[in-house]
Structures are given as C-alpha cells and as structure tokens.
C-alpha positions in Angstrom: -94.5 9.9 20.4 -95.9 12.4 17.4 -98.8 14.2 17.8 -100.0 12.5 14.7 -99.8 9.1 16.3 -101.7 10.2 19.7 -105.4 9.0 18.8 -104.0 6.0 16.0 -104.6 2.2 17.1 -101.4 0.7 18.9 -100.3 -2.4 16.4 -98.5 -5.0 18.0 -96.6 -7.3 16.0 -97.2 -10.5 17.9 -94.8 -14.0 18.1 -95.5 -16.6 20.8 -96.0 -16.8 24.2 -97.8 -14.5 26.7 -95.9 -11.2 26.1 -98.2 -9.8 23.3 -101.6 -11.1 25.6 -100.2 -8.9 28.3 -99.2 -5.8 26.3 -102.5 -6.0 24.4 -104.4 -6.4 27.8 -102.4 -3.6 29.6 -102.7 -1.0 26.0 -106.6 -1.8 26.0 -106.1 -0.6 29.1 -104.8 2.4 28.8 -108.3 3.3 25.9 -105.7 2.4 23.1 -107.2 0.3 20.0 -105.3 -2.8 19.3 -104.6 -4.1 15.6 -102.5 -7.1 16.0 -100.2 -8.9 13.4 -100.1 -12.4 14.6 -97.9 -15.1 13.4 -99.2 -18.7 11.9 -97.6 -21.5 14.1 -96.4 -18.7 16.6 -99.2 -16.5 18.2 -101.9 -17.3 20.6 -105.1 -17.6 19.3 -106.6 -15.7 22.6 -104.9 -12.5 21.0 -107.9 -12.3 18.8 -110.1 -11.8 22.0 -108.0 -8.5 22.9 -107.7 -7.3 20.0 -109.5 -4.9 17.8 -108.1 -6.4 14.2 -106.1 -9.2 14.2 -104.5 -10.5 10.8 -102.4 -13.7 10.5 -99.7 -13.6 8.4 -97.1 -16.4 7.8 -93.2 -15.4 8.3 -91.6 -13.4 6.4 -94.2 -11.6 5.2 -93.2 -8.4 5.7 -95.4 -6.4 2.7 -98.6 -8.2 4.0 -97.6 -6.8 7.5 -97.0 -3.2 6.4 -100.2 -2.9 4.2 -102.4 -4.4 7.3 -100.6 -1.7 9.8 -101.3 1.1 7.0 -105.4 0.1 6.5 -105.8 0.4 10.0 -104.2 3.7 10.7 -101.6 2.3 13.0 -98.4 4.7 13.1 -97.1 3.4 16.3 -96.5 -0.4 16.9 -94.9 -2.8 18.9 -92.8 -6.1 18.4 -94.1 -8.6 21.1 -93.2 -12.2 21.9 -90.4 -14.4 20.5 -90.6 -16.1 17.1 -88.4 -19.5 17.3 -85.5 -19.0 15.4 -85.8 -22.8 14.3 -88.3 -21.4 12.0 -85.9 -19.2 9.9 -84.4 -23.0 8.6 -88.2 -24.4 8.0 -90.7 -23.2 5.1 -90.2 -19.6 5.1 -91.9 -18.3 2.4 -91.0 -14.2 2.5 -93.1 -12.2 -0.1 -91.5 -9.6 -2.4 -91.0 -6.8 0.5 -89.5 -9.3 2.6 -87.2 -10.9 0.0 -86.4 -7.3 -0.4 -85.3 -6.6 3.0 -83.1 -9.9 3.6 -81.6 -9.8 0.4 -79.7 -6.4 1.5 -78.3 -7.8 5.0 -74.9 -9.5 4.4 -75.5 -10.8 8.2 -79.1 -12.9 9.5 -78.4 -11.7 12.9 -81.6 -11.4 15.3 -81.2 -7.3 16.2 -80.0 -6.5 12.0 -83.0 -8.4 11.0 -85.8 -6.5 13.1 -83.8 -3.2 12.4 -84.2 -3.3 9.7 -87.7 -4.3 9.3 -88.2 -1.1 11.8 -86.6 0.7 9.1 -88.7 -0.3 6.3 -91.6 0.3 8.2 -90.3 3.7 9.4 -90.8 4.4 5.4 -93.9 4.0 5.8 -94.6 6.5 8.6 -94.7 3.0 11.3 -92.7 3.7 14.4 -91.6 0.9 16.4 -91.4 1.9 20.0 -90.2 -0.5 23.1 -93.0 -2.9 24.3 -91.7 -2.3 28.0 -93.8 1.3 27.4 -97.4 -0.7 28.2 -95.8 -3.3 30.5 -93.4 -1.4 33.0 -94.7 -3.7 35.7 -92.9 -6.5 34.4 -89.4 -4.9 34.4 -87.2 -6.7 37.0 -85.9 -4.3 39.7 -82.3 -4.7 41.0 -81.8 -7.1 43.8 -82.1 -10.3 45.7 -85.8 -11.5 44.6 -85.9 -14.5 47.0 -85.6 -15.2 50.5 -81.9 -17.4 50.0 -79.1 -15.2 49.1 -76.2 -16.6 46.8 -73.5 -18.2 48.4 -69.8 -16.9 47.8 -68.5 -19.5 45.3 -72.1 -18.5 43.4 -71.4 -15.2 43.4 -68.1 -16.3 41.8 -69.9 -17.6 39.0 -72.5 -15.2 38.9 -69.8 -12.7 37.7 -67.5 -15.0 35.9 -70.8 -16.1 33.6 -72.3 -12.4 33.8 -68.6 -11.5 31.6 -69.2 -14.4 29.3 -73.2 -14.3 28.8 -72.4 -10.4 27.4 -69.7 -11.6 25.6 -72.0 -14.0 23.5 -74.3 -11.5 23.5 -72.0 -9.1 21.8 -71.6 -11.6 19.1 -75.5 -11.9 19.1 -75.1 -15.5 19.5 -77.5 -15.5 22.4 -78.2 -14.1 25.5 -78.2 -17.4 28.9 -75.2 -19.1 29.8 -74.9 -21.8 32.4 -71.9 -22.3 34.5 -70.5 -24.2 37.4 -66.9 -23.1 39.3 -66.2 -20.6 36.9 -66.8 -23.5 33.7 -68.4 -22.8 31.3 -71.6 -25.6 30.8 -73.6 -24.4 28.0 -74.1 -21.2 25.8 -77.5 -20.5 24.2 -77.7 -20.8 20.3 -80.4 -21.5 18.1 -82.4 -23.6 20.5 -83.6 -21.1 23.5 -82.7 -20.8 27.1 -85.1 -23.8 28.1 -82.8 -26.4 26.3 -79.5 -24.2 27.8 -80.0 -24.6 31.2 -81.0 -28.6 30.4 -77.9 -29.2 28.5 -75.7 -27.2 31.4 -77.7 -29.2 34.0 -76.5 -32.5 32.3 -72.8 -31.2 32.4 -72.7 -29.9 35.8 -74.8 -32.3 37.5 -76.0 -29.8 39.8 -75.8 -26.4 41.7 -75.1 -24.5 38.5 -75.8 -20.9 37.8 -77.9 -19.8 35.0 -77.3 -15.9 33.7 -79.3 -14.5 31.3 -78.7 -10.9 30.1 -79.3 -8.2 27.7 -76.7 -7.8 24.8 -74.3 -4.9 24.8 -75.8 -2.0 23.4 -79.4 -4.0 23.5 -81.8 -1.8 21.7 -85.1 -2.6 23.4 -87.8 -2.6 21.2 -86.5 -5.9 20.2 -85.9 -9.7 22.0 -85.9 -7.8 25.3 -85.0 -10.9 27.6 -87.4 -12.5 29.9 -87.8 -15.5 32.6 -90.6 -17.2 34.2 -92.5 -19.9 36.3 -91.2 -22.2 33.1 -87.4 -21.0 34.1 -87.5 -21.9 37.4 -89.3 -25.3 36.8 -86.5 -25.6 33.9 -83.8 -25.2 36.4 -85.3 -27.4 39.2 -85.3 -30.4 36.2 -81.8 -29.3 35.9 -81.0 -29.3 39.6 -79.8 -25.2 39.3 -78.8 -23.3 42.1 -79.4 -19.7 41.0 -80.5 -17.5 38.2 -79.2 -14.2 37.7 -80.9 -11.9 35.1 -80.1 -8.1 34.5 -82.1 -5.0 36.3 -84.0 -3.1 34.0 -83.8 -4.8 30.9 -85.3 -7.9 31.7 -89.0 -9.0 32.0 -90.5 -11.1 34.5 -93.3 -13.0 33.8 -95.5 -14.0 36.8 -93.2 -12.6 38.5 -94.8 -13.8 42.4 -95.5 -17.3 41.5 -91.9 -17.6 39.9 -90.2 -16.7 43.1 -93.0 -18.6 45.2 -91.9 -21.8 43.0 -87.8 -20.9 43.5 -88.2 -20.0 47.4 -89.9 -23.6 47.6 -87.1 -25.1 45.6 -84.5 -23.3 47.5 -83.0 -21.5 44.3 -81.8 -17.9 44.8 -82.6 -15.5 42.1 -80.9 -12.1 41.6 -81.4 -9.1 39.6 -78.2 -7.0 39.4 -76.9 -4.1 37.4 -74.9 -3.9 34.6 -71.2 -3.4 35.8 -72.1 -3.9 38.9 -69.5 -5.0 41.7 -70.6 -8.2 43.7 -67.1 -9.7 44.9 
C-alpha cells in the first residue's frame, strides 16, 4: 500500500449481502475510516451504521462513485458483495463516466467490467486492493470441514466437476457446477449458485455434488467466490451430498454454523487445492 494511502479512509464499494458488513466491521476494527459506496436495490441498509460516509448511488454510475471516493480522501478501496447480474438487463441508467467505460469493452464479461472500472479509478489515484486483506478469517483452509468424509464415487465427481467448473470459469460463464456420476446436472449462468444447485437437484434427484471454484487466473479483488448457511440449506432442498469449494480463494461465511447445519444433514464438505490429486 503507498505511504500516501496509510492514514486515508478505506472505501468499500458495497453490493448485497453480508460481505461488505463484515469488511466494514473488521476495517473499523483495525482504526480505519470507512466511506462506503452502496448500491440502490443491492446494499444493506445496516452499512450506514458502520460506516463513516455512506453514499447511495444507482448502477452504473461510475462518475458519481469516483467523485464521492475523491471528496473523502479515499485512495485505497474495496469491492465488496455481489451485484445480481439480472440487473445489467433491468433499468441501468450509467452516467457519462460509466457510458464511457462500457462503451470501450467489446466483451460484458464480469472480471473485464470491474477491471476496468479499477482502471479508471486507478486514474484517479483509487487503488482497488483484495477485500480478503480485512477478512482473512473467512478464507477457507484446505481440507475435510465436516465430520463425514466423501465416498469414492464422490470423489469421482468431485474431480470430474472440479475440471469442468474451471472450464466454465475460464470462459467466465460462472463459477458452481452440479454433477452426479460424472454428468453434468447444471452450470451456473446468469441466475447464481442458489438456483444451480436447485436445477441440478431436480435432474439428479439426489446425492449430487456441488463444486464451486475460482476462475483460472481469478484476480481477487473481484467476485472472490463464497458459500454459506444458505448453501448448505440450498443443497439439503436439493437433496446434495457434498460441496466442494477451493482452498484459499474462497470465503466462508458463518463458517461454524454452516458445517453445524451440513454435519446435521449428513453432507460432506471439502476444501481442496487447485491441481490437487484426490483419486
């Protein structure tokens, strides 16, 4: 981190869900001030209560953001939380900056489009740094998380979907599959990894494996990928077996009461390493 950004506020530029409470919570913490850009229809109102400044903005606007960040002094910030990516098809109304920014991408993928809004802020002497920085806790650790281990035909599939869920993540088409005796169920898209392990739950009745990893190459100051309680209670609806996520890259959220609720269900959930051998 610069000198010059030692003693500035931390911004965090906030979608939905927990994530950007926690990081705000744990960089308060830490004595840092907290100016938060928080999204209409996205963010958590309770962000206000943890942060120092927060200003609500509406998609795409990207100017609005940058001039916000700049009044407040904030040279280092951090993108927290998901934004649905249904929203890029509903009312977006970007301002000139972002019309700007998205008119030079010949490609609306997730990682080109927060690139290059890293870059544009970068311009304006805004560095976006990893959110894991404030929330290393959270980081899953390699291994067998629960007290059942995964049988042999799941760790079949748990490296049979681990090859395809980094080859859709290559393509940065998303990053949870679902599969069942090395079949592929389901491939996340547009509508999340909730709605992914449902639809592979349909197909495969039951016992299927759920992977979710980072993409190749996953820069991780962006859509770093994370589970939860709301996983597991997600794969109990869709009578899942086992999840497997990737070590390191990956965020757990209550991470106790998530394998309380899969010991209790009798789903297995592992953390393994990319490349790693589990035949």
């Amino acid at each position: 981190m610069p000198a010059s950004a030692e003693k500035s506020p931390l911004g965090i530029i906030a979608g939905s869900g927990t994530f950007p409470l926690l990081v705000a919570r744990s960089a308060r913490n830490a004595g840092l001030r907290i100016v938060a850009i928080a999204h209409e229809g996205e963010t958590d109102r309770a962000l206000e209560e943890v942060s120092d400044v927060t200003v609500w903005i509406r998609l795409g606007q990207l100017g609005r953001l940058i001039k916000a960040l700049k009044k407040h002094g904030v040279r280092t910030a951090v993108m927290a939380g998901a934004i649905k990516k249904r929203r890029m098809f509903e009312n977006v109304l970007p301002d000139l900056k972002g019309i700007s920014v998205m008119s030079r991408l010949v490609i609306f993928h997730d990682d080109d489009i927060l690139r290059a809004v890293a870059r544009e802020l970068a311009k304006e002497g805004i560095e976006i740094v990893s959110s894991t920085t404030h929330v290393p806790e959270l980081i899953a650790p390699p291994g067998i998380l629960t007290r059942r281990k995964p049988s042999r035909t799941e760790k079949e599939d748990m490296v049979f979907g681990w090859r395809i869920a980094k080859e859709i993540g290559r393509l940065d088409i998303g990053q949870c599959v679902v599969v069942r005796r090395k079949s592929v169920l389901a491939l996340e898209a547009i509508e999340g990894t909730d709605e992914t392990i449902l639809r592979g739950g349909q197909l495969g009745r039951e016992k299927t494996v759920v992977v979710k990893v980072s993409k190749p190459g996953q820069d991780l100051r962006f859509d770093v990928p994370s589970v939860g309680v709301r996983t597991i209670e997600t794969m109990v609806k869709a009578k899942s077996s086992l999840l497997v996520v990737e070590a390191g890259k990956t965020l757990l959220f209550d991470r106790q009461e998530m394998i309380r609720l899969a010991d209790d269900k009798g789903i297995a959930i592992v953390s393994m390493e990319d490349k790693e051998d589990l035949q």
